[in-house]
C-alpha positions in Angstrom: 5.4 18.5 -8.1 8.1 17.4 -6.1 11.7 17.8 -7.9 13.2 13.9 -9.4 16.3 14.3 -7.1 16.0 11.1 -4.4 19.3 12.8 -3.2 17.6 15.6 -2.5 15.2 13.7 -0.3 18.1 11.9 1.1 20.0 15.0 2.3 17.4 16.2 4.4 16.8 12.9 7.1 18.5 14.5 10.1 20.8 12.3 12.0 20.9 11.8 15.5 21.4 14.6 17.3 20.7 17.0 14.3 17.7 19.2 13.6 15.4 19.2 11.2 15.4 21.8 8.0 11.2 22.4 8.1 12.1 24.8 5.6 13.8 23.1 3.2 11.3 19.8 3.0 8.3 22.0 2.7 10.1 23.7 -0.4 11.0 19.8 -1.1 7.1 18.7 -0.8 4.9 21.7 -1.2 1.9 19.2 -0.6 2.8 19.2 3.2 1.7 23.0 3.0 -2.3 22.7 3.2 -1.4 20.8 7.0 -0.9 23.9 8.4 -4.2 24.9 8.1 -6.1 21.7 8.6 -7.7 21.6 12.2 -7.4 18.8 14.3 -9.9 17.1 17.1 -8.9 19.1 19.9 -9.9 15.8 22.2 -7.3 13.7 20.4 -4.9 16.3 19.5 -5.2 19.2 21.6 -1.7 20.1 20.0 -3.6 21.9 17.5 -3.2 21.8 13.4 -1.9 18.8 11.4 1.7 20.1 10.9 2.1 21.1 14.0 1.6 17.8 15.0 3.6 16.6 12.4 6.4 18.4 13.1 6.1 17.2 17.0 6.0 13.4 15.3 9.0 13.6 13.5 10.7 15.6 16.9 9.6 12.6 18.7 11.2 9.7 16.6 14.5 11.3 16.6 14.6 11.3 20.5 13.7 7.0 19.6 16.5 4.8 20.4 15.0 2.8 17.1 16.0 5.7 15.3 19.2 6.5 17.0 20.1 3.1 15.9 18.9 2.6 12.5 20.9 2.3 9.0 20.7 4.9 6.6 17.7 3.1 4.7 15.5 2.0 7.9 16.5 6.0 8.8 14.7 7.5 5.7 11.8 5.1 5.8 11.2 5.8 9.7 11.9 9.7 8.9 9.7 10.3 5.6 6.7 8.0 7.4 6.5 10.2 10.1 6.5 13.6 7.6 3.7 11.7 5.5 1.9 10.0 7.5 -1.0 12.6 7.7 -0.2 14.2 3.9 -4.6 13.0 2.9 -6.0 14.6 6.5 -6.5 18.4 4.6 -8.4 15.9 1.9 -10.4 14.0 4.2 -11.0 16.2 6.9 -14.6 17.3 8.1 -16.1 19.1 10.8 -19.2 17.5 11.9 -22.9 19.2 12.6 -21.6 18.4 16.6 -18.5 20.4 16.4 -15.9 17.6 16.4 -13.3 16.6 13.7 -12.9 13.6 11.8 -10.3 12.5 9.4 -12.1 9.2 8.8 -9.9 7.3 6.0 -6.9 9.2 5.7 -4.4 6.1 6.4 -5.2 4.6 3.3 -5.6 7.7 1.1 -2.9 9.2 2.4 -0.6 5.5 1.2 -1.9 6.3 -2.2 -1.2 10.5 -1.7 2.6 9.6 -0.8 3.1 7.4 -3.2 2.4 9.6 -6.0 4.6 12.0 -4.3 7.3 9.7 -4.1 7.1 8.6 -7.7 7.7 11.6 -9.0 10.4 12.8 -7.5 11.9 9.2 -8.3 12.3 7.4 -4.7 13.5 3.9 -4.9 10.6 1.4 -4.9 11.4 -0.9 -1.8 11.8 2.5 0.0 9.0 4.4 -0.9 6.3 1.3 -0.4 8.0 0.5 2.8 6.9 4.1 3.7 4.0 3.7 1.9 2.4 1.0 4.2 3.2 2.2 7.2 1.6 5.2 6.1 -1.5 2.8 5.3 -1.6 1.3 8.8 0.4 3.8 10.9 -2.6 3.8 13.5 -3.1 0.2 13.8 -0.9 -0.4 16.6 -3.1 1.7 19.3 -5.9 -1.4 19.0 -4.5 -4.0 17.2 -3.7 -5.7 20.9 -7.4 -5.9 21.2 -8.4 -7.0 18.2 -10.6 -5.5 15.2 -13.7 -6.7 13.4 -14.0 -9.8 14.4 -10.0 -10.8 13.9 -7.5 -11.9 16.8 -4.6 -9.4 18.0 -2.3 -12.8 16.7 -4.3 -12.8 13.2 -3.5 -9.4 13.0 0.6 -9.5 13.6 1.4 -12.5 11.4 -0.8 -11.0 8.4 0.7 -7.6 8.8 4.2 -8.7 9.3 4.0 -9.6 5.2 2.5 -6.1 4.4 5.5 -4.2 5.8 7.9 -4.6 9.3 6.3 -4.4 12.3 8.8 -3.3 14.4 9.2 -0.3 11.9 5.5 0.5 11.8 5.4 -0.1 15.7 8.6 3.0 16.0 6.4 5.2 14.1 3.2 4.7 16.1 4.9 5.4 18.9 6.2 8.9 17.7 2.8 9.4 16.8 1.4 9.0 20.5 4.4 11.2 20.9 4.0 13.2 19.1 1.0 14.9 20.1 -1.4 16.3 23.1 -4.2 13.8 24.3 -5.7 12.3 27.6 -5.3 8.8 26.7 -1.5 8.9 25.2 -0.4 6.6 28.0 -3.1 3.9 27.3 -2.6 3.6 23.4 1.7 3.7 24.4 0.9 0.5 26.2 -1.2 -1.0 23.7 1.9 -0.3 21.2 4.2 -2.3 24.2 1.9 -5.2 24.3 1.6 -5.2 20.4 5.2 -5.4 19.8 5.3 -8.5 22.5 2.9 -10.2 20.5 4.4 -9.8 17.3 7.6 -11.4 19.3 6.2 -14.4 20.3 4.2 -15.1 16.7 8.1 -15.1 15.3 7.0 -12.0 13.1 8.1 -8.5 14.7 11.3 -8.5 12.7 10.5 -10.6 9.4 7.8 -12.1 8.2 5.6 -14.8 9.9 7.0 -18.6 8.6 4.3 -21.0 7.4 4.7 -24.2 6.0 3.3 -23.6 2.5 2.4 -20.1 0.5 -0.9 -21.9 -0.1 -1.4 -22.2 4.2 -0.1 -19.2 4.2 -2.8 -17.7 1.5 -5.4 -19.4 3.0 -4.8 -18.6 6.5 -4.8 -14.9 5.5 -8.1 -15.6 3.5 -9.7 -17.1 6.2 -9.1 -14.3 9.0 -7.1 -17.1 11.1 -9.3 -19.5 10.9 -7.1 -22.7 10.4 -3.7 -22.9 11.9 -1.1 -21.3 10.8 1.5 -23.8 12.0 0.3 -27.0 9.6 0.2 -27.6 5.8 -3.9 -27.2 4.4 -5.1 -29.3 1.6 -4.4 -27.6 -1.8 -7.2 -28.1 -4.2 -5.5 -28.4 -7.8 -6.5 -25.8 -10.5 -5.3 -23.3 -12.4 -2.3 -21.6 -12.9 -2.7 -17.9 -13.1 -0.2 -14.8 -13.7 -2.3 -11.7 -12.5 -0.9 -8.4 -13.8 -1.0 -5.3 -12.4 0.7 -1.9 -12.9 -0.6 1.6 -14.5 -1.2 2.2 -18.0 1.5 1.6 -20.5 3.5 0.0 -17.4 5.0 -2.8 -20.2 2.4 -5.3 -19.6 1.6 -6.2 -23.3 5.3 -6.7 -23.7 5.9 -8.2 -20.5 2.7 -11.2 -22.1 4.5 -11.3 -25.1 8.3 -12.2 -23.8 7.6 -14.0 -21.0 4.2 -15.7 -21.5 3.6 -16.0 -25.3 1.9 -19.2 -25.5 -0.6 -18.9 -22.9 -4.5 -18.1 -23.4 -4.9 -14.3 -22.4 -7.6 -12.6 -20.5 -8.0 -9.2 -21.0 -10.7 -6.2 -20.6 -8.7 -4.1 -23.3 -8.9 -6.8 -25.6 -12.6 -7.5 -24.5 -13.6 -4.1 -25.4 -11.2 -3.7 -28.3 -13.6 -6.9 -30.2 -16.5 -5.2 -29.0 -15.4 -2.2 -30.5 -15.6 0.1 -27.6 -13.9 2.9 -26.6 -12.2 3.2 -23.1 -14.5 3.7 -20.5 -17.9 3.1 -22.7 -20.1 0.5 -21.8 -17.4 -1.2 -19.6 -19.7 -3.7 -18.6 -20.1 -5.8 -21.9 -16.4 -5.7 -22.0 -16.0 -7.2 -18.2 -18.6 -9.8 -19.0 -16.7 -10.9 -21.5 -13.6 -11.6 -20.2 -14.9 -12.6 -17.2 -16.9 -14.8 -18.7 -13.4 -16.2 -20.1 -11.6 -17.0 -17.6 -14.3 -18.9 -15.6 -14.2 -21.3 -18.5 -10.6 -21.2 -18.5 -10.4 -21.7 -14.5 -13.3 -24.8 -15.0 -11.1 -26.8 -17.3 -8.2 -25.7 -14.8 -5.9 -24.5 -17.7 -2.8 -21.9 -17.1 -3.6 -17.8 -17.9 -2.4 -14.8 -17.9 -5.0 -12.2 -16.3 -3.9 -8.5 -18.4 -5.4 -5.5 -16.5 -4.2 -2.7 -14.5 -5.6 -4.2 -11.4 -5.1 -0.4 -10.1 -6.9 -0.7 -6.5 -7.1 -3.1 -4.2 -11.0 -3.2 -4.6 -10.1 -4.0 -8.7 -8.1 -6.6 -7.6 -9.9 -8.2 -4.9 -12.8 -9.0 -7.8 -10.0 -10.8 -9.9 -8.4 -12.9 -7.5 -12.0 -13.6 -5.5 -13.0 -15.2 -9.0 -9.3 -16.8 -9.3 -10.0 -18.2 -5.5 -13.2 -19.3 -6.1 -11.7 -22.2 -8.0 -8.9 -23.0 -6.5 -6.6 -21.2 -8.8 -2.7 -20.8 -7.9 -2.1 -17.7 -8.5 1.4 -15.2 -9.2 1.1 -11.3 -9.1 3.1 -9.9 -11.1 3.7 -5.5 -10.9 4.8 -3.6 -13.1 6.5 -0.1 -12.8 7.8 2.4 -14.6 8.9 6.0 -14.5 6.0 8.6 -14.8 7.7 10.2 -18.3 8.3 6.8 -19.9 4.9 5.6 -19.3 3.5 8.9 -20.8 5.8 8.7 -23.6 4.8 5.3 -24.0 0.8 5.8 -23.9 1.0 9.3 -25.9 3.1 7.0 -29.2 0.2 4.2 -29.0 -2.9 3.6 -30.6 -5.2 4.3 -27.6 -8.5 6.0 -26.5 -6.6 6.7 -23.2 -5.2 10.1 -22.9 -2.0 10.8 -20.5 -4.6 13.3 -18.4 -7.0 10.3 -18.3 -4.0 8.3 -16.5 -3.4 11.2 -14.4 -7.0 11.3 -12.4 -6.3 7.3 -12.4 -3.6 8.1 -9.6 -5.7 8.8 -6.8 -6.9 5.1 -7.2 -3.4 3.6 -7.6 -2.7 1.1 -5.1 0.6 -1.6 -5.2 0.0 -5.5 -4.6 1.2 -6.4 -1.1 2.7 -9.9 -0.4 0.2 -11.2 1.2 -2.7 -11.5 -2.1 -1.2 -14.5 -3.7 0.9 -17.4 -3.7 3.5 -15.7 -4.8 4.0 -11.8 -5.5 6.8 -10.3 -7.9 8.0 -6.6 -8.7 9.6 -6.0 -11.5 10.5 -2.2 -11.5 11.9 -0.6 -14.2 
C-alpha cells in the first residue's frame, strides 16, 4: 500500500533538467514492480519489458517542451500519467497460442488500478482523476484522427475534451510513441499532430468544447454526433433526477437526508432491506423493485433522488439509460471520502456489507465523467 504522504509523491516529479529517482518511486509504488517482468509485443515495443518502456516514457516527456513549460500541477499530472499509464498490463497481459502479446484492456483497468493507488496514499481529487483519464484513454490519440467505431475524428475531440484536456492527454501520447521501439512510431506521431489540429479548430484542445445548452450538449454526446453541436435541440420536459454515486458509506444517506429530504427516494438498499434480503442475495427482486419505482416516478415526470453506488460505468449506464429513456434531466452527484473514514463508517453501521466486501468492490470503482448528465458535481470530502 502506498504511504498517505501526497508530499511524498510531490517530491519526486523531476523538474526540467533533473533526473528521475527510479528508486525512490518504486519504494513509493511497489505496484510498478510486477512491470519489470511483464513482456511486451516485441513488434510494437521491441524496447522490451513494460518498465523499461516506462521508464523511456517518462525520459521522453521530460525532453517535451509541454513539460518544460508546465505549472507545478499540470507537471505532476503529465509526470505520474506517464509512470501509470501501463500499472494493469502485468494484469491483463497474455501471450497468445501464435506467439504474440496482448494487453487488450489495460487503458481502462489500469484508470481504475491508479486510482486506487492514488486514493490511498491521499492524492488530491482533481489531480489524481486528471491522471486517471488520461490513463483511461492514453492510446486514443494514435487513431482517433481516423476515426473509431463508427464515430468522426471531430465527435471524438469535442466529447473527449469534457472527459479530461486534450492537449494534456495528447503530451502524454506523444512520450508514449517516444517512448518506445516500433516500426510505425513515425506514423502514429503524425496522427497525434493532426489530432491536436483538430481539437484546435473544434475550439476544444485547451478547454472544453462550448455548446449552446447542457441538454445539446448531452444529447449530442448520446447520439455519437449525430445532431449539430452548434444549435439548441428540443428538450423534452420530464423529470428531475439527482443520481448518486460514490463507494459504500461514501455519506450518501446523509447527503439524501440534508440536502434532498422531501423528495421520493429510489434505492436498491432500501429495496432489498423491505424485501428482507441480505446484500448480495437474490439482487434481482430488489432491482425490480426499485426499478420498477422510478419508471412510475419518471411517467408522472416527478423529481427523485436515485441512491446507489453507481460504482462502474456499466452500473451507471443502466440508471441513466432508464432516466434517458424518458426524458429525465438529470444531476450526478459523487461522493468521496477517505478510505479509513469510509471503513470506520461502514464497520459502526447496521450492515450485511463487510469492509473486505468493499475492498474486492475496488477493482470495479469507476468516477462519473462530465460528460453523463446535464450537470455533474463532486463533492469530496
Amino acid at each position: 500500500m502506498a504511504p498517505q504522504s501526497p508530499k511524498a509523491w510531490g517530491s519526486l516529479v523531476p523538474a526540467p533538467g533533473e533526473s528521475i529517482a527510479w528508486a525512490a518511486l518504486l519504494a513509493l509504488i511497489p505496484d510498478l514492480e510486477p512491470l519489470k517482468v511483464t513482456p511486451q509485443d516485441p513488434i510494437h515495443h521491441a524496447e522490451g519489458d513494460v518498465w523499461t518502456h516506462t521508464m523511456m516514457v517518462c525520459e521522453a516527456l521530460l525532453k517535451l517542451h509541454a513539460y518544460r513549460e508546465a505549472d507545478p500541477d499540470l507537471r505532476f499530472v503529465l509526470f505520474y500519467a506517464c509512470l501509470l499509464h501501463d500499472l494493469a498490463k502485468p494484469s491483463c497481459t497474455q501471450i497468445l497460442d501464435t506467439g504474440r502479446i496482448t494487453s487488450a484492456g489495460h487503458s481502462k483497468r489500469g484508470a481504475i488500478d491508479a486510482r486506487v493507488v492514488m486514493w490511498r496514499a491521499g492524492i488530491p481529487f482533481a489531480l489524481r482523476e486528471q491522471i486517471c483519464r488520461i490513463i483511461a484513454q492514453h492510446q486514443l490519440p494514435f487513431y482517433a484522427i481516423q476515426g473509431s467505431k463508427g464515430r468522426t475524428a471531430e465527435f471524438l475531440a469535442n466529447s473527449l475534451s469534457w472527459d479530461c484536456t486534450i492537449d494534456a492527454l495528447c503530451v502524454v501520447a506523444e512520450a508514449d510513441l517516444r517512448g518506445r521501439h516500433c516500426a510505425d512510431s513515425v506514423l502514429i506521431l503524425d496522427n497525434i499532430e493532426l489530432f491536436r489540429e483538430m481539437a484546435r479548430e473544434q475550439g476544444c484542445y485547451h478547454q472544453p468544447r462550448e455548446f449552446p445548452d447542457a441538454h445539446t450538449r448531452l444529447s449530442y454526446f448520446r447520439s455519437e454526433g449525430s445532431i449539430s453541436p452548434d444549435y439548441a435541440f428540443f428538450q423534452e420536459p420530464g423529470s428531475a433526477v439527482t443520481v448518486l454515486s460514490g463507494l459504500p458509506a461514501s455519506g450518501k444517506n446523509t447527503w439524501v437526508s440534508r440536502e434532498m429530504p422531501n423528495l421520493a427516494v429510489i434505492s436498491f438498499d432500501d429495496a432489498r432491506e423491505e424485501l428482507g434480503l441480505k446484500h448480495g442475495v437474490s439482487a434481482g427482486a430488489a432491482v425490480h423493485l426499485a426499478i420498477d419505482r422510478a419508471k412510475a416516478l419518471l411517467r408522472a415526470k416527478k423529481p427523485f433522488v436515485w441512491n446507489a453506488t453507481h460504482l462502474s460505468d456499466l452500473m451507471l449506464s443502466k440508471t441513466l439509460d432508464l432516466l434517458y429513456r424518458y426524458n429525465a434531466q438529470v444531476e450526478i452527484v459523487y461522493l468521496e471520502s477517505p478510505e479509513a473514514v469510509i471503513k470506520a463508517r461502514n464497520a459502526a453501521r447496521d450492515t450485511t456489507l463487510s469492509n473486505p466486501a468493499i475492498d474486492k468492490m475496488l477493482c470495479r470503482w469507476e468516477v462519473p465523467l462530465p460528460s453523463l448528465a446535464h450537470v455533474v458535481r463532486y463533492e469530496v470530502t
